[in-house]
N, C-alpha and C positions, 0 to 999 in steps of 0.2 A: 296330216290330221284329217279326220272326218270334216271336219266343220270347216266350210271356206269365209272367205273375210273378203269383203266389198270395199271398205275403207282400211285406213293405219289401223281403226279401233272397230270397237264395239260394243253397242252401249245393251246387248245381252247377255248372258250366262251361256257358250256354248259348252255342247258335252263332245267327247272326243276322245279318243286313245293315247296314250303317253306318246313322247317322241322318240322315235329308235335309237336317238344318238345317246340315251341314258347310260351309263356305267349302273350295272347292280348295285343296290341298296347295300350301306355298309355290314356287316358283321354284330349284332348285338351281344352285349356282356352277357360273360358267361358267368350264372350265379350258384352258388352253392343253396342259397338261401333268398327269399324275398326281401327287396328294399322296402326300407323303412322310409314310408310317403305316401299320399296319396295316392301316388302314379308313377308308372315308369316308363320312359321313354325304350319304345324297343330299337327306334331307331331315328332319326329326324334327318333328312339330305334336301339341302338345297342345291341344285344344278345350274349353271350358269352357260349356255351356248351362245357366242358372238359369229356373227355370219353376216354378209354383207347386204348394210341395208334395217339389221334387226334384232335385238338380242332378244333370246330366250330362257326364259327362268322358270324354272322345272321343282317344285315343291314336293317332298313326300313323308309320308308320318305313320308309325305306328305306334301306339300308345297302350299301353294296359291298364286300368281302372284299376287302381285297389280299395280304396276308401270313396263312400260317399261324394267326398270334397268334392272327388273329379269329378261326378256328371256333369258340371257342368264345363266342360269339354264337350259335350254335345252340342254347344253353339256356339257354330262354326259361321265367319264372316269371311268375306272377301272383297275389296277396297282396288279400283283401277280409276285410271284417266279413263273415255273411253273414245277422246281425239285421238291417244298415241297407241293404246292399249287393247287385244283381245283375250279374253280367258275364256280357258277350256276348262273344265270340270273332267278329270280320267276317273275316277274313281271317291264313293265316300261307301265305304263298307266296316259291316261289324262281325267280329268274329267271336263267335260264344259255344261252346264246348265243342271245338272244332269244327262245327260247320258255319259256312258263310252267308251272310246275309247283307244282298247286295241292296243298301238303301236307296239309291238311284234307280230302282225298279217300280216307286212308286212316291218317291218326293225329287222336288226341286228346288233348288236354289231361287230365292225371290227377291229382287231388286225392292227394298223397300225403306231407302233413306239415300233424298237426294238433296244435295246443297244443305246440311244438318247441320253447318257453322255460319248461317245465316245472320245470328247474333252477333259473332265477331267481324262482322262485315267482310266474307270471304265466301268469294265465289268461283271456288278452285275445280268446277267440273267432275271432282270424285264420286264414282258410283259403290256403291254400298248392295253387297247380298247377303241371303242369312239361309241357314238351314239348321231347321230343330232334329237334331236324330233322334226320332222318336223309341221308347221303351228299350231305350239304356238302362242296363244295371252292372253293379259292382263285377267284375270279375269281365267282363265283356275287355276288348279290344278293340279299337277303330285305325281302320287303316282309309287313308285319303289321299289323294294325288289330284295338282291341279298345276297348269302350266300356263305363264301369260308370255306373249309376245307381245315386245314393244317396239314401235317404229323411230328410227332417230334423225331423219330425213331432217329435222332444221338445223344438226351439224354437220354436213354433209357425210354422212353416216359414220361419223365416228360412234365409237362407244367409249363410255367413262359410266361409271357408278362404284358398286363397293356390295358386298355380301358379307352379312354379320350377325352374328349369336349374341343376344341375352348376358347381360352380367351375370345372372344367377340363373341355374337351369336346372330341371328335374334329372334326376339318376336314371341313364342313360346312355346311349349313343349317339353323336351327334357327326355330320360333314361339311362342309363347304367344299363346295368342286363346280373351277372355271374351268371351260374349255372353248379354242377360240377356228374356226375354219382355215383351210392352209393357206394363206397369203395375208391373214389380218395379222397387224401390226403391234398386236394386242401388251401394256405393261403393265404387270402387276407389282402389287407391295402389301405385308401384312402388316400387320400392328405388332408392336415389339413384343408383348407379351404372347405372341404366339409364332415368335419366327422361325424357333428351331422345332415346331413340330409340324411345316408344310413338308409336302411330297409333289415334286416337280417331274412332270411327263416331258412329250415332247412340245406337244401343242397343250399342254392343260396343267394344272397346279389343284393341292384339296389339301383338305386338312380333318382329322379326325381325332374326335376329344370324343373319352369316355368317361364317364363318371365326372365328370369336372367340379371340379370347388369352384365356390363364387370368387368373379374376379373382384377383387380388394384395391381400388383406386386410390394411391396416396392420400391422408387427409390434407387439404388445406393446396394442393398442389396445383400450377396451371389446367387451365380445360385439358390444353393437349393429351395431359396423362391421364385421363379418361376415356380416352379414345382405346377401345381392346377389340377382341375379338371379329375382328376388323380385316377383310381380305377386299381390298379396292384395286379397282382396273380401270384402267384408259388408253385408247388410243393416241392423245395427244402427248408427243413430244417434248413438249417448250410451252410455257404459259403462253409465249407470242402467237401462239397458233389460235389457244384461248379465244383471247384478247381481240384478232381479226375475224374469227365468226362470230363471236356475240355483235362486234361493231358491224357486222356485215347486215344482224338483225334490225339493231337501231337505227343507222341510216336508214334501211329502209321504212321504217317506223316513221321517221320524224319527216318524209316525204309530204311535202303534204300537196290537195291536189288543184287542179288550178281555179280561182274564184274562191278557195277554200274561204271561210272567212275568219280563220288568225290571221288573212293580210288585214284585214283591218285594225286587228288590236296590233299587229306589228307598227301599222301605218300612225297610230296615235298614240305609243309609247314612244315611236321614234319624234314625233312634232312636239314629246311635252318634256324629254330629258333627252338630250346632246354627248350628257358625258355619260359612257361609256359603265359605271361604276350604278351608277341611277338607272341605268335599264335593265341592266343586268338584275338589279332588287325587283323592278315595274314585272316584269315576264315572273319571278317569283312569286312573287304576291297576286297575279295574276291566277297562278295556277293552284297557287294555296286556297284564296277565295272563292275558285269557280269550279274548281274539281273535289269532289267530295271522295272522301277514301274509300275502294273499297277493294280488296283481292281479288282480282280475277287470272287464275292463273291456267286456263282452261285449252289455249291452243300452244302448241308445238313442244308439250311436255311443261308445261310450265315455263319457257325462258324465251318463246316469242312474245315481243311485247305488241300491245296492240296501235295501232297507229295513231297518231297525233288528231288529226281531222276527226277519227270516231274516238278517242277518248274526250277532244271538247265537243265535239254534237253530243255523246250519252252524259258528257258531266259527271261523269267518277270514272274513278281507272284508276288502279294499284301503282306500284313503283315503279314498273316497267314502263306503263300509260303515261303517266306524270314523265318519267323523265326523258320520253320521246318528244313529249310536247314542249318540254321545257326547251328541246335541241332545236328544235322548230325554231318556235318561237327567236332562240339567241341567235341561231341562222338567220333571220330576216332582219334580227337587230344588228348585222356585222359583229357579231362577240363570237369568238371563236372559242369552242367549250366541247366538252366529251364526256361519255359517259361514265360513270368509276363501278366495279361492281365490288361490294362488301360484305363481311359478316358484321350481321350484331352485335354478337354473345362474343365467339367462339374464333377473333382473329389471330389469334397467335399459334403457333407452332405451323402455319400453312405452306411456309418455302419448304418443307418436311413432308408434304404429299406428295402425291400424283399432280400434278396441272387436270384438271378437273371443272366446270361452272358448277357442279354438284357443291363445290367448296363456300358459294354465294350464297345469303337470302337478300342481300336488301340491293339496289342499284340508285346512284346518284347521278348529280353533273357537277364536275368541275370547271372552272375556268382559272386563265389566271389573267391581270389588271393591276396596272403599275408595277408587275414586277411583283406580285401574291398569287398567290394561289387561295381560291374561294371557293367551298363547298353549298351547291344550292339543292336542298332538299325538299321536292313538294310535297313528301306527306306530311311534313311537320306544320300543319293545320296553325294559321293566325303568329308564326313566327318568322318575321321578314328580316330576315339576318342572313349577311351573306358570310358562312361562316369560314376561318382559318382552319390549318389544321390542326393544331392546339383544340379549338373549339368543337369540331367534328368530332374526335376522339377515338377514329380508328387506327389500329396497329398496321393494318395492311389493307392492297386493293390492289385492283387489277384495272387500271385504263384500259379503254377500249380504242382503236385506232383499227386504219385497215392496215397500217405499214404490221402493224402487232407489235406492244408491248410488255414488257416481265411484270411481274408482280412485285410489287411496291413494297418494301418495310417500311413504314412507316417510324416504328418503333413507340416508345411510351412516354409520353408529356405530360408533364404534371400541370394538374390544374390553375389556371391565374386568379381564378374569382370563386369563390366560395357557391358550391351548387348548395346550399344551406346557409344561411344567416340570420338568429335569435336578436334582437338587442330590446334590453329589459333598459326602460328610464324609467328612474323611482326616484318620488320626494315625498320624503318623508319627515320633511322639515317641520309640517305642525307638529310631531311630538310622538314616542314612543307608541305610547296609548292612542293614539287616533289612525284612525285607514293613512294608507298613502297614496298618492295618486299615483295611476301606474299609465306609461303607455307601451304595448308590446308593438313589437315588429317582425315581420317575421318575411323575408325573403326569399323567393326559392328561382332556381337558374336551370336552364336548361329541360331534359326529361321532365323534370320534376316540377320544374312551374307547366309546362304541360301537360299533366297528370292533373292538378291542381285547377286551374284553368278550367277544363274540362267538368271536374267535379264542382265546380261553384259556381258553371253557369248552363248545369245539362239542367238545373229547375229554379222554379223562384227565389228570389233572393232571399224573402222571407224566411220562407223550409231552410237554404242553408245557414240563417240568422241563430236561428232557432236549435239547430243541429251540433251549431260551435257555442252555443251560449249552454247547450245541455252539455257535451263533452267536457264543457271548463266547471261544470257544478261540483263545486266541493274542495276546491283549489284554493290557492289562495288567492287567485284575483277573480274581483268581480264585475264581469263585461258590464261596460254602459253604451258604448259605442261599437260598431263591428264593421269596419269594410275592407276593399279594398281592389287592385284594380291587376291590369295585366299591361305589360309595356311588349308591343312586339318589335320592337328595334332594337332594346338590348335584351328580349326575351325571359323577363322578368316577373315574377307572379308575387306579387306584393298583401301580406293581410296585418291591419291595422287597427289594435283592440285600445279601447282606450276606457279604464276606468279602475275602482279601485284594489288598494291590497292589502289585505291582513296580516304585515310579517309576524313572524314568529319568532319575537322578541324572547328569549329567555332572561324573565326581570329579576331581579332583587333589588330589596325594598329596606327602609326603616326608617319608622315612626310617618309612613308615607310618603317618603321620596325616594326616588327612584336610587340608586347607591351604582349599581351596575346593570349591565345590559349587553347582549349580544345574539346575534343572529348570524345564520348563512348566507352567504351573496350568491343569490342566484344566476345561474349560468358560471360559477366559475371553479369548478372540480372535475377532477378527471379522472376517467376510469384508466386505469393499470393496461399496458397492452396484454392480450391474453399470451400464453407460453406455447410457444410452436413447438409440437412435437407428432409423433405420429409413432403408432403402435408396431412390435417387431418387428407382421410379417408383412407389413407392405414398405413399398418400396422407401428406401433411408435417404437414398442418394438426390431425388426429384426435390427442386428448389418451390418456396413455400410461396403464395401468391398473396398480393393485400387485393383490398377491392379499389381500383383501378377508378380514377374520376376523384375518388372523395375528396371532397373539402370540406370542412364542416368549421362557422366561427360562431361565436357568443361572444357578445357585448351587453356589458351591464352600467348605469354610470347611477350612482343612488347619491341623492343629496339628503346630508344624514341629518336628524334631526336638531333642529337649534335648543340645545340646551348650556346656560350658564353653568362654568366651573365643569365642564366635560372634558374628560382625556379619551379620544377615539383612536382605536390601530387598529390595525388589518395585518390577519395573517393570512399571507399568501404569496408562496413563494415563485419568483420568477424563474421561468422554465424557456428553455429554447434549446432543443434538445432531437434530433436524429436516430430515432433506434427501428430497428430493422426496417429500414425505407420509408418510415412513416414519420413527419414532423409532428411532434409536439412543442406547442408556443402558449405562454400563458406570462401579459404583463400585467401590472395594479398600480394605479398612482392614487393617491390621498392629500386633499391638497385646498385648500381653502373650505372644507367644510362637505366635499364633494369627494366619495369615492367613483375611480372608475378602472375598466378590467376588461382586458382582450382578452382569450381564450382562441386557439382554435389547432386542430387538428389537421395533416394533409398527405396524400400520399406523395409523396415524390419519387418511388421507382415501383411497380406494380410487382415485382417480385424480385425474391432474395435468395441467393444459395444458402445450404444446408449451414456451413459455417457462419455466416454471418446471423444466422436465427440462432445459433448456439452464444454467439455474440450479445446477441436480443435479450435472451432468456436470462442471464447472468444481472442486465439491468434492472429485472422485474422488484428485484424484492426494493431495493432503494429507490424505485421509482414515488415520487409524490402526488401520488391520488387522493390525498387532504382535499375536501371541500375547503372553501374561502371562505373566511371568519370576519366578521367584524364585531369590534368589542368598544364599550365603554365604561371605566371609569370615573365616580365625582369624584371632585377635588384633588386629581393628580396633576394637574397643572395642565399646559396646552397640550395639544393632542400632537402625536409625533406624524409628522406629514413624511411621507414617500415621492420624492420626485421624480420621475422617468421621463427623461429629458428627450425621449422617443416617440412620448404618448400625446398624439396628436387632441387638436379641439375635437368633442365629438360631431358640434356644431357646424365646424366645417367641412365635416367629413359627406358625402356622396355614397351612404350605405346602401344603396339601391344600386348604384352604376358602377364606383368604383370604390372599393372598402379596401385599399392596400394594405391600411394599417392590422388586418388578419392577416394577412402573411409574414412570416418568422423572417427576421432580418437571418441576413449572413455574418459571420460564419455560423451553423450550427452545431453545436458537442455532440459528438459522435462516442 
């Protein structure tokens, strides 16, 4: 190429000639007639060269204008690292009643958006260019070629990545084509929906779609079967190979240098907790408190993490920062712990890849003590929980070690504590006709009391007083009191309203006394599971996914009103019940004058094969999605009490810490 490169990157727009090792552009559809579109793709090829030391990814495009819509395809961007990364611009030209007009004659490419997710606290190093093709119009053509080279020098020059088309794509031509230099070790794999249309060279593999209908992802189906049009490569082997470069990063990360001063906080976590279990929390909370979140994903491609010593001199450092420090730190405390690398979203179907770090976004530390194993998280800001793996809630991960290890299934645990918790207490013992006193509760766990957390105290307490007391306008309870507070031991986000409520008595009356009466018991009806199904042409066979964590309970306990000569029941029937992976439990006791009602819904397997959702759907129509009723009549004698000899005091119950009594006893009807 024209343009030489001083570093891995470069943080300008070089211009240049294609690279020789290209294959001709593919073959565009042959048409009888114009496509109905905006635009047509005359041709779209991505090229992939691996070579030792640096892969090269080779872009080219011709496109026809036919409608309006399209001009704006004249702005054109282009987005690199510019630590690992150089681009060359070969070509932006417009072809208009066949002759050519070569736009790089007289515009450039302008770098002009840098660090643009500053708001989300990420400082991921990507540079940003833009070009306006000026006096575009309908019928014109743009043909453009641009190629980056990227350095992969921080795994000792393997390559891994992937090359991939669009769900839905313009009518057209389209390629993918990997090619790898003669001695790289180069493996590839496509995605199922496109396996039987690659074409395998000696040293190279492509694939070409013409016209393509949109790929139609199962509805309701795991992430994995999402995953299409999808051509991914790596040099690595064995996840163990992984697993001993990324750990080869970290050690050296958590090195820290001598007089650093983490010996200090090492030197006075170790003089103020002995056991082993207490410092391993002190180094967490340490690093929750004093590093402030922020993404920086800027040197060695994103997957060097920065070092322990300048992540606490600067005081923020992403996940990488954090969990180099955290290594530190549990290094000098004798806790021997490692680093874990994870997805989010998207951890299942991954023993099904390539071995890949592309496969990761987020990195932990684990340890294990007495005989546990404990996950310690430092972005998780203000929550000092050393968590299980039940509690973590990953499928999968990948330890890091220098020996190298496989990747992890974890597999899927159902939730112990409800990441949601309602409980409504009402008395409404002065009397039909008058307010009740109400106090709500309302607990949240995990994500979600973090989310929470966050929004109730990023401004005055007032503005959010103010903000829940407007949302509740027109309800039937009317706040008098509002707080509520945040436990970061068992990591709980607690809001505590207390004031009155206007049930919605449905009365009859005569001659002025009341005769009957009834309402709904709030929190205690349940919506119908919905009918898993999915439409012809996508795939029948892929098993259907629930949402993975939920736990959700309601508790109501209403003491009903004192009225002489009352007969009070409750309809609402007990439910403990299994249908496609998901529990449903709902119990009701009536009983001295006091109704009271669990409620609560759980996943207990994250997905189900196709037969057993056929299973599922059979249960829907008898399933009991009846609201909970309470009724009175006068002068029917005593009111018929329900005993459930299961249904704990609510008094003594620990709805904040440990609320068993939502969890559906065993066995479950299936």
């Amino acid at each position: 190429m024209a343009a030489a490169r001083d570093a891995a990157g470069s943080k300008t727009v070089l211009y240049g000639p294609a690279p020789k090792w290209l294959a001709p552009a593919p073959e565009p559809v042959a048409r009888d007639k114009p496509v109905d579109g905006p635009a047509e793709v005359v041709y779209s090829d991505v090229q992939a060269h691996l070579e030792k030391g640096r892969a090269v990814l080779h872009s080219s495009t011709r496109i026809r204008l036919l409608k309006p819509e399209a001009l704006q395809l004249g702005n054109m961007s282009l987005v690199w690292n510019p630590s690992t990364t150089t681009t060359i611009v070969n070509k932006v030209e417009v072809w208009r009643d066949g002759r050519k007009i070569d736009v790089l004659d007289e515009n450039r490419f302008a770098i002009f958006q840098r660090e643009g997710r500053l708001e989300q606290a990420m400082l991921d190093g990507l540079l940003t260019a833009n070009l306006q093709i000026p006096g575009l119009r309908v019928g014109d053509e743009i043909e453009y070629a641009w190629t980056q080279v990227e350095d992969n020098s921080a795994f000792d020059r393997n390559h891994f990545g992937g090359l991939m088309l669009p769900h839905v794509l313009l009518p057209g031509t389209f390629r993918l084509r990997l090619d790898w230099d003669e001695g790289q070790r180069t493996h590839w794999q496509p995605s199922r929906d496109i396996r039987d249309a690659i074409s395998e060279g000696e040293r190279s593999v492509s694939l070409v779609l013409r016209d393509p209908t949109p790929f139609n992802a199962p509805a309701e189906a795991p992430a994995r079967y999402s995953i299409a049009r999808l051509l991914e490569y790596s040099d690595f082997t064995a996840w163990p190979q992984v697993s001993q470069d990324l750990a080869r990063l970290y050690a050296k990360a958590a090195q820290t240098s001598p007089g650093s001063p983490l010996e200090a906080e090492i030197e006075r976590i170790s003089a103020a907790y002995p056991d082993p279990q207490r410092r391993a929390l002190a180094a967490l909370e340490l690093v929750q408190d004093s590093i402030r979140y922020v993404y920086t994903g800027m040197d060695g491609g994103n997957y060097t993490p920065a070092s322990a010593d300048e992540t606490w001199d600067r005081r923020f450092g992403d996940c990488k920062g954090m969990t180099a420090l955290l290594l530190a730190l549990l290094d000098g405390l004798g806790i021997e712990a490692q680093a874990m690398m994870v997805h989010t979203n998207a951890s299942d179907g991954m023993a099904e890849r390539l071995p890949s770090p592309m496969l990761f976004d987020h990195v932990l530390v684990t340890t294990k003590l007495d005989g546990t194993r404990y996950w310690l998280d430092g972005t998780r800001q203000g929550e000092y929980r050393l968590l299980t793996d039940t509690e973590a809630g990953y499928r999968s991960g990948l330890p890091l070690s220098s020996r190298g290890e496989g990747l992890e299934t974890l597999g899927y645990q159902a939730p112990q504590l409800p990441s949601e918790l309602d409980y409504y207490d009402i008395d409404a013992s002065a009397g039909i006709k008058q307010d009740a006193k109400v106090t709500y509760t309302r607990v949240l766990r995990g994500i979600d009391a973090q989310t929470a957390r966050i929004a109730f105290t990023s401004q005055p307490e007032e503005t959010t007083r103010s903000q829940l007391r407007q949302s509740m306008s027109g309800g039937w309870v009317t706040p008098e009191d509002i707080s509520w507070s945040y436990d970061a031991v068992d990591g709980t986000f607690v809001t505590l309203i207390k004031g009155t409520g206007d049930i919605d008595w449905d009365i009859d009356e005569a001659d002025g006394t009341i005769t009957a009466a009834s309402t709904y018991l709030a929190g205690g009806g349940f919506y119908p599971p919905a009918e898993r199904k999915r439409p012809p042409e996508q795939l029948q066979d892929a098993p259907f996914a629930n949402t993975a964590g939920r736990f959700s309970c309601s508790v109501t306990r209403l003491k009903l009103p004192a009225m002489p000569d009352a007969h009070w029941t409750v309809t609402s029937r007990s439910m403990n019940r299994l249908i496609g992976g998901i529990s449903f439990y709902r119990s009701t006791n009536l009983e001295d004058g006091i109704v009271k009602l669990i409620r609560s819904s759980r996943t207990i397997r994250d997905e189900i094969e196709v037969a057993e959702a056929k299973k599922a759907n059979g249960k829907i129509e008898g399933f009991d999605n009846n609201k909970s009723w309470v009724a009175m009549e006068a002068g029917q004698g005593p009111s018929r009490e329900i005993a459930d000899p299961d249904m704990p005091d609510f008094d003594d119950v620990d709805w904040r810490a440990a609320p068993a009594p939502c969890r559906a006893p065993e066995p479950m009807e299936d």
